[in-house]
OpenMM code with the backbone's topology and positions (N, CA, C; nanometers):
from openmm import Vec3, app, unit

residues = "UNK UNK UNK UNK UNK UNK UNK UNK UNK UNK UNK UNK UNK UNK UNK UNK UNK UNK UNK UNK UNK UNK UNK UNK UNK UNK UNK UNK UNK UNK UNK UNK UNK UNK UNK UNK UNK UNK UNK UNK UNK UNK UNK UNK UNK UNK UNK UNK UNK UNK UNK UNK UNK UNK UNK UNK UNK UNK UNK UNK UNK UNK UNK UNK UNK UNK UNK UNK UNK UNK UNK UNK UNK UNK UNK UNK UNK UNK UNK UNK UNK UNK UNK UNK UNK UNK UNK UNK UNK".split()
positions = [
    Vec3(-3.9595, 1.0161, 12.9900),
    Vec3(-3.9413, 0.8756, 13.0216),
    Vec3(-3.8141, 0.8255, 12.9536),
    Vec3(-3.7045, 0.7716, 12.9973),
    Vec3(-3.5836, 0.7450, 12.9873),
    Vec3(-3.5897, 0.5899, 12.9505),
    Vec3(-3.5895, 0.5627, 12.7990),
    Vec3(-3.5787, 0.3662, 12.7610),
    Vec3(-3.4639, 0.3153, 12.8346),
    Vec3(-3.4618, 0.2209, 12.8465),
    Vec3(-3.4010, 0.1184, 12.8899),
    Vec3(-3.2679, 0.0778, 12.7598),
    Vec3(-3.1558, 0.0406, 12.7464),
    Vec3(-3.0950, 0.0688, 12.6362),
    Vec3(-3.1308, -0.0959, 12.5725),
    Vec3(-3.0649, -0.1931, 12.6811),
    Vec3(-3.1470, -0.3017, 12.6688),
    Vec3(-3.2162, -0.3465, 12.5603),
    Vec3(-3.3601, -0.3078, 12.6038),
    Vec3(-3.4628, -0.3420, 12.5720),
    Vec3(-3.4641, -0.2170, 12.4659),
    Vec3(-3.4635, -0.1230, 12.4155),
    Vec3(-3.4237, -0.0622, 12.3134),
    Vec3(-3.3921, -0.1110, 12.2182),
    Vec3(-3.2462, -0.1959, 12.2412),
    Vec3(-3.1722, -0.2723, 12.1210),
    Vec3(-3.2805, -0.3947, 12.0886),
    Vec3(-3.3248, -0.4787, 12.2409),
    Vec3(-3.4611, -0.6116, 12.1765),
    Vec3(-3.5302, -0.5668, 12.0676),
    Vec3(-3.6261, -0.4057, 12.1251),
    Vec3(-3.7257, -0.4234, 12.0407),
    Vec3(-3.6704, -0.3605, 11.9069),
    Vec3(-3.5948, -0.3146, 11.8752),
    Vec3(-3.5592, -0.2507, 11.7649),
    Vec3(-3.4963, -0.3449, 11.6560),
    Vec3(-3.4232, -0.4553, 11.7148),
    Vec3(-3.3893, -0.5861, 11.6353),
    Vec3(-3.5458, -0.6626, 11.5981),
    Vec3(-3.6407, -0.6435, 11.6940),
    Vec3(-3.7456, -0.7240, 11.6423),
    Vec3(-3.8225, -0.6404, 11.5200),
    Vec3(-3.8390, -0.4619, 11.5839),
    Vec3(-3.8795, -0.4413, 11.4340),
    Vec3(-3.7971, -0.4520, 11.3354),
    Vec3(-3.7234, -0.4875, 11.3199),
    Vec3(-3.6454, -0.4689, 11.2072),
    Vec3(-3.6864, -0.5912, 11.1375),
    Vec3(-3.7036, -0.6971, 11.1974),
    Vec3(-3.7460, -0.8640, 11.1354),
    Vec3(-3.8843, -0.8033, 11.1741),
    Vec3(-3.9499, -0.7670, 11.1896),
    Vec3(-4.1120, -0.7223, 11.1146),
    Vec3(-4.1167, -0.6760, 10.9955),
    Vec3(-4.0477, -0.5838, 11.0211),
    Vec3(-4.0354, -0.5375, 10.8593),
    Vec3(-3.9895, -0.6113, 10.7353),
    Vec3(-3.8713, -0.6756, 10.7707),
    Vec3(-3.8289, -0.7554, 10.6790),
    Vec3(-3.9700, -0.8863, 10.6582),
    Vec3(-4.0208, -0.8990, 10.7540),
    Vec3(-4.1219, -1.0241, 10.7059),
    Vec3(-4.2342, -0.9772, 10.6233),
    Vec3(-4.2730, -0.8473, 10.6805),
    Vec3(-4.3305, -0.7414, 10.5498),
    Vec3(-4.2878, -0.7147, 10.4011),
    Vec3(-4.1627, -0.6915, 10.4291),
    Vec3(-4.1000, -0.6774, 10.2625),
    Vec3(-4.0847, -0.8233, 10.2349),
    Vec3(-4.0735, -0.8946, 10.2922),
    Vec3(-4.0794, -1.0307, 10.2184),
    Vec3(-4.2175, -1.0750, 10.1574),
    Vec3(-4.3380, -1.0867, 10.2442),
    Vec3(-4.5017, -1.0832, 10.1821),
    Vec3(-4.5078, -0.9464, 10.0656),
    Vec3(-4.5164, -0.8564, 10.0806),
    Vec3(-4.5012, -0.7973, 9.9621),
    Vec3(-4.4498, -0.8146, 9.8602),
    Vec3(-4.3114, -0.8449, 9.8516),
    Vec3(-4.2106, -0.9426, 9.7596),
    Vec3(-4.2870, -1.0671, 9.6823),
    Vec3(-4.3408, -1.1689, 9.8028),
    Vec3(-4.4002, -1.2816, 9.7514),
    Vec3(-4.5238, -1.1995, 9.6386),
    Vec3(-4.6391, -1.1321, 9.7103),
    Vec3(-4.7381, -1.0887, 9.6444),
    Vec3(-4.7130, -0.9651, 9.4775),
    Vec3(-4.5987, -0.9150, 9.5259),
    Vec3(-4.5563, -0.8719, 9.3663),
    Vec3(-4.4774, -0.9720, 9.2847),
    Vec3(-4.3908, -1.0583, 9.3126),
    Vec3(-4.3411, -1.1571, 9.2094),
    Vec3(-4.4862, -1.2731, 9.1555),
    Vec3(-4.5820, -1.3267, 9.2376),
    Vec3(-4.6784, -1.3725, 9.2343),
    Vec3(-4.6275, -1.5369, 9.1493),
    Vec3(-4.5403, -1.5836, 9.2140),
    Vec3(-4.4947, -1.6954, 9.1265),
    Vec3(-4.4494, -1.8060, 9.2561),
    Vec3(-4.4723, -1.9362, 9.2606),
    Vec3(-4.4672, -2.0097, 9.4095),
    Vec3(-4.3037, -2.0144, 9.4105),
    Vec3(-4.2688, -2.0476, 9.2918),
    Vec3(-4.0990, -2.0868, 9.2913),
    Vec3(-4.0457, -1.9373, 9.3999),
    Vec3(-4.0472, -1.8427, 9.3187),
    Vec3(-3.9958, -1.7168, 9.4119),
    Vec3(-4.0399, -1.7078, 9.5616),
    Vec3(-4.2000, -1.7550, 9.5907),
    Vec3(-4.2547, -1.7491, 9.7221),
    Vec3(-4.2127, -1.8072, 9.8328),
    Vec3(-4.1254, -1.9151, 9.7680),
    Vec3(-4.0893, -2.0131, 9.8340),
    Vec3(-3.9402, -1.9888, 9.9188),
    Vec3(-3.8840, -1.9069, 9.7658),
    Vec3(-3.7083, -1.8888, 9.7927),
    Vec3(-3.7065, -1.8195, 9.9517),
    Vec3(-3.8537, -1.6882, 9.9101),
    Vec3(-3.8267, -1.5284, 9.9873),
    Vec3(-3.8599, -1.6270, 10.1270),
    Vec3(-3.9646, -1.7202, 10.1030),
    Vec3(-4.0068, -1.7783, 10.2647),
    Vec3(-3.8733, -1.8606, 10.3275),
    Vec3(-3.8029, -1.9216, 10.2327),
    Vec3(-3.6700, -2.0141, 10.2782),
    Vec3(-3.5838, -1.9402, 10.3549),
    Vec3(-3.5578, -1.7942, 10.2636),
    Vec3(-3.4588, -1.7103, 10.3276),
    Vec3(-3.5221, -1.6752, 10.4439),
    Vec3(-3.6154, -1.6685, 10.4864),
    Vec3(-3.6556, -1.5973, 10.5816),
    Vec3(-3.6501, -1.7002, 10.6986),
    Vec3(-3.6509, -1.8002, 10.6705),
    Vec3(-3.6012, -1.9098, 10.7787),
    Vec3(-3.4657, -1.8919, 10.8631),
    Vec3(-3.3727, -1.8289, 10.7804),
    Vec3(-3.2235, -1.8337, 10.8425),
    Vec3(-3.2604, -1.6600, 10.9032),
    Vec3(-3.3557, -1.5776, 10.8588),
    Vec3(-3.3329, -1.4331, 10.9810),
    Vec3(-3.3863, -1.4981, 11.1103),
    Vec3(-3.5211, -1.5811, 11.1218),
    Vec3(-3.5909, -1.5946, 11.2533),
    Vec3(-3.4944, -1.6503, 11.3678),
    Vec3(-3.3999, -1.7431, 11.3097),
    Vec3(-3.3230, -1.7895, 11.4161),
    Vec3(-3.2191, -1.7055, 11.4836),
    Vec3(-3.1835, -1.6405, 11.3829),
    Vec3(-3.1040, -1.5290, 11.4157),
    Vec3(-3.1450, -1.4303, 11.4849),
    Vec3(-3.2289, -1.3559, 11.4684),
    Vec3(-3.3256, -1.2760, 11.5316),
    Vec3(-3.3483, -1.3231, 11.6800),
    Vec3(-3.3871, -1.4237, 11.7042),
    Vec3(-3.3793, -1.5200, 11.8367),
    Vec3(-3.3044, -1.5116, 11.8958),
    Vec3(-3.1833, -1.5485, 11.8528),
    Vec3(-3.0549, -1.6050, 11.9326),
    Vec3(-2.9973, -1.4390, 11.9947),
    Vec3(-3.0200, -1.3040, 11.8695),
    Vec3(-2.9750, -1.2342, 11.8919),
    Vec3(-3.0586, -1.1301, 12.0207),
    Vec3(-3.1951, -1.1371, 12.0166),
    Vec3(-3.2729, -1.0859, 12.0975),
    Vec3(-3.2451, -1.1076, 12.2231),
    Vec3(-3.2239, -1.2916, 12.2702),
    Vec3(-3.1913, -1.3341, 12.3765),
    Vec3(-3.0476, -1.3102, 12.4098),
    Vec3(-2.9180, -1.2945, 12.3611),
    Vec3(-2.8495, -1.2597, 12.4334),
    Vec3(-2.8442, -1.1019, 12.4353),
    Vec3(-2.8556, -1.0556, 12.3687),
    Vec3(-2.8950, -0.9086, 12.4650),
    Vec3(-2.9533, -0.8981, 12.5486),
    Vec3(-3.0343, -0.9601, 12.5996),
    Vec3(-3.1126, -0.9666, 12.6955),
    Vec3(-3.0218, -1.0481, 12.8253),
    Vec3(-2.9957, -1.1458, 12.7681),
    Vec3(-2.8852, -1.2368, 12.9005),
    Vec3(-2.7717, -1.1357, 12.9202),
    Vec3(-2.7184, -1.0658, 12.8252),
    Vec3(-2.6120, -0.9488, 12.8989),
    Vec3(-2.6994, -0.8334, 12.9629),
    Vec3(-2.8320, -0.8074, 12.9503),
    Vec3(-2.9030, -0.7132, 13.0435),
    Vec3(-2.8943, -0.7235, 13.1843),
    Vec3(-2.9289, -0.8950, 13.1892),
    Vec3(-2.9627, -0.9921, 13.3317),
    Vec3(-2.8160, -0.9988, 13.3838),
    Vec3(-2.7423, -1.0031, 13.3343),
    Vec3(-2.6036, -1.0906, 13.3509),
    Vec3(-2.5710, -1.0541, 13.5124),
    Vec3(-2.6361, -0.9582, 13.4943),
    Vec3(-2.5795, -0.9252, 13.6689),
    Vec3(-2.6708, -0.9557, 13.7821),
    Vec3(-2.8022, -0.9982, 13.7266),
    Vec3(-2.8969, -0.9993, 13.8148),
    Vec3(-2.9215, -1.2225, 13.8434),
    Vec3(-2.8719, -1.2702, 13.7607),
    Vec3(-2.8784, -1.4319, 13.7317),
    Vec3(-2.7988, -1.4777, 13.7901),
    Vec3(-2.8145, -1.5924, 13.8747),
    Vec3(-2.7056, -1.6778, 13.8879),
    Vec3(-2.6694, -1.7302, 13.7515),
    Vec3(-2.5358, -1.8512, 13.7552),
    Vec3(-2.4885, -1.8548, 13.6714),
    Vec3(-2.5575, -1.9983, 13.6226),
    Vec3(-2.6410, -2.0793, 13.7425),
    Vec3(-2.7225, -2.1929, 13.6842),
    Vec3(-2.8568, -2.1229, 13.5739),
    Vec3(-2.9215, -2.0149, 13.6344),
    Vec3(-3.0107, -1.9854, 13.5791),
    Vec3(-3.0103, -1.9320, 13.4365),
    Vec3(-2.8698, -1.8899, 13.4201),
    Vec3(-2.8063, -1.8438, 13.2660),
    Vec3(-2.7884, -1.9639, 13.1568),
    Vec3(-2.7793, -2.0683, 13.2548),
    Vec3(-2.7635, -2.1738, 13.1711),
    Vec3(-2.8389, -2.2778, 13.1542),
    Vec3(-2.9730, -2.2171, 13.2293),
    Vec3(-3.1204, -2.3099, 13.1861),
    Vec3(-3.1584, -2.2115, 13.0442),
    Vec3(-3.1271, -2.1126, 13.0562),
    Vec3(-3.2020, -1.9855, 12.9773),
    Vec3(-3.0975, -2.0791, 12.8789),
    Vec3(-2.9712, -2.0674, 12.8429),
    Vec3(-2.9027, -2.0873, 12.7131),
    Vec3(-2.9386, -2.2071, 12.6638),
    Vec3(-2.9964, -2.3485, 12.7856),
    Vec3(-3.0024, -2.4729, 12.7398),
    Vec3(-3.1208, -2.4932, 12.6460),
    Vec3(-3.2167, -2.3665, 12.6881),
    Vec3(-3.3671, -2.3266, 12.6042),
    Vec3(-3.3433, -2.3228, 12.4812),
    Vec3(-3.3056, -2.1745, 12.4757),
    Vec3(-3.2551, -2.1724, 12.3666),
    Vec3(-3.1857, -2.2370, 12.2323),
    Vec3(-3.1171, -2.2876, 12.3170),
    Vec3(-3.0450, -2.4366, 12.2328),
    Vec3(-3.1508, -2.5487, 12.2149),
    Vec3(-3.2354, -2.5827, 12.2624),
    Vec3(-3.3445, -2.6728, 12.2707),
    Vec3(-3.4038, -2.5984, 12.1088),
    Vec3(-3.4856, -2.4793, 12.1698),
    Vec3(-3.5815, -2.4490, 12.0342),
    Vec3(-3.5468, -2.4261, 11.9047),
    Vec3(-3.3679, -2.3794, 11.9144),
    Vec3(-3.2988, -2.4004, 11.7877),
    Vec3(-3.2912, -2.5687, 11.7481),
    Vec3(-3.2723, -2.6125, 11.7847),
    Vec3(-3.2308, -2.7864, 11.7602),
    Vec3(-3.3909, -2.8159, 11.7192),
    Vec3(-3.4833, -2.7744, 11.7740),
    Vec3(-3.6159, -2.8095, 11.7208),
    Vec3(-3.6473, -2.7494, 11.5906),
    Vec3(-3.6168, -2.5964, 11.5906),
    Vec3(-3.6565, -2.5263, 11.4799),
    Vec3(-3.5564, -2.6065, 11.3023),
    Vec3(-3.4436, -2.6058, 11.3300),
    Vec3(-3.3136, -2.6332, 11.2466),
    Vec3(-3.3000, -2.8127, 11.1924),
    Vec3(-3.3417, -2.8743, 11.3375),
    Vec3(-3.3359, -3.0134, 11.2882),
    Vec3(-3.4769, -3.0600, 11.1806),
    Vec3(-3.4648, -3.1646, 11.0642),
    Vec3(-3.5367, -3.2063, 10.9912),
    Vec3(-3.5284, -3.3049, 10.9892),
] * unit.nanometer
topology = app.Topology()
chain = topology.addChain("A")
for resn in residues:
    res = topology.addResidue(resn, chain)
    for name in ("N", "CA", "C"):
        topology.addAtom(name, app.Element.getBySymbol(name[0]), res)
């Protein structure tokens, strides 16, 4: 069975932020202190978005040939939506 390269690179960026959210709970549970729990959870705020943004355009250069160019830009306006939700306070 021949992967997709694609979707290769998606899921392999996502495990990679599994893991890291793993070594981060482990992290929290061996330092055992809220100040530190807090830092490792803060940092971990700036991978998820990233992780996002990066998943989806690999994916929009997968499509790129298969999308019109309105439909590329409902997909990007999303995106931009759930960042502005996630980021704004």
């Amino acid at each position: 069975m021949m992967l997709n390269k694609i979707v290769l690179s998606m899921a392999t960026l996502r495990m990679i932020s599994g893991s890291l959210e793993i070594c981060a709970a482990l992290l929290m549970l061996r330092f055992n202190e809220l100040n530190k729990a807090m830092l490792i959870n803060s940092s971990l705020a700036l991978v998820g978005p990233l992780v996002l943004i990066s998943t989806t355009a690999i994916g929009l250069v997968g499509l790129a040939d298969k999308l019109s160019y309105s439909k590329m830009l409902w997909i990007t306006a999303g995106v931009g939506c759930l960042m502005i939700g996630i980021l704004k306070k």
